[in-house]
N, C-alpha and C positions, 0 to 999 in steps of 0.2 A: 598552297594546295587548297581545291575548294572540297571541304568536309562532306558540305551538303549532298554529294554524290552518294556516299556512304554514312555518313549518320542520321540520324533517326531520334526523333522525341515521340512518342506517342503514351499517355496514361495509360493506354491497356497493356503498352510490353513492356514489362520490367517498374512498375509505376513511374512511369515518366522519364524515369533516367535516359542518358542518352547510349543508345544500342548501337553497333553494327548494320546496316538496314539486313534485314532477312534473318536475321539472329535475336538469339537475347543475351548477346555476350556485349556487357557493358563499358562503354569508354572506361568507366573506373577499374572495371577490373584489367584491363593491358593497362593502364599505368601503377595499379599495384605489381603488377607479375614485373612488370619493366625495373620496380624501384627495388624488385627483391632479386636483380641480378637478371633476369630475364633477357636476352636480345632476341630479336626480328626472326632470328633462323627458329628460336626453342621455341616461340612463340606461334610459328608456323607450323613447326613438328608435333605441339602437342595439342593445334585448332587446325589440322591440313583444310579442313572446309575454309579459312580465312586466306589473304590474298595480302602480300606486301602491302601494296595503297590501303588495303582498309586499314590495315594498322597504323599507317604514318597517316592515312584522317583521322583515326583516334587522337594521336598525338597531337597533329594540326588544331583539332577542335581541343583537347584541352591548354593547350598555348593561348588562343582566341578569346577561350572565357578567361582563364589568367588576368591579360592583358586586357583586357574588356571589364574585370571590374572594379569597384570603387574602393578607395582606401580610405580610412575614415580615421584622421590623425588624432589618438590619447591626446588628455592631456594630464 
């Protein structure tokens, strides 16, 4: 899925975190609600302004940076 459609970095919303575009509802916070039990349908019932896709580009965009960053081996 391409994120870019729907998220958003900009310093003046939310300081830079990555938003919703047209929201200040933060990638981090759907993957907190998601990690406290949360699925797609309650997540829609309790933001109806939000839309299935923006919520799987949240996801999408946080897999991305996951995967995208550097591991930096102890020793």
């Amino acid at each position: 899925m391409n994120h870019n459609k729907y998220i958003e970095r900009n310093p003046k919303i939310m300081l830079g975190k990555p938003v919703i575009k047209g929201t200040r509802i933060t990638v981090e916070l759907i993957m907190r609600k998601m990690a406290d039990g949360y699925n797609i349908e309650e997540l829609l019932k309790d933001y109806p302004h939000l839309s299935t896709e923006q919520i799987k580009a949240s996801l999408a965009y946080a897999a991305d940076v996951i995967a995208n960053e550097e591991v930096h081996e102890t020793i």
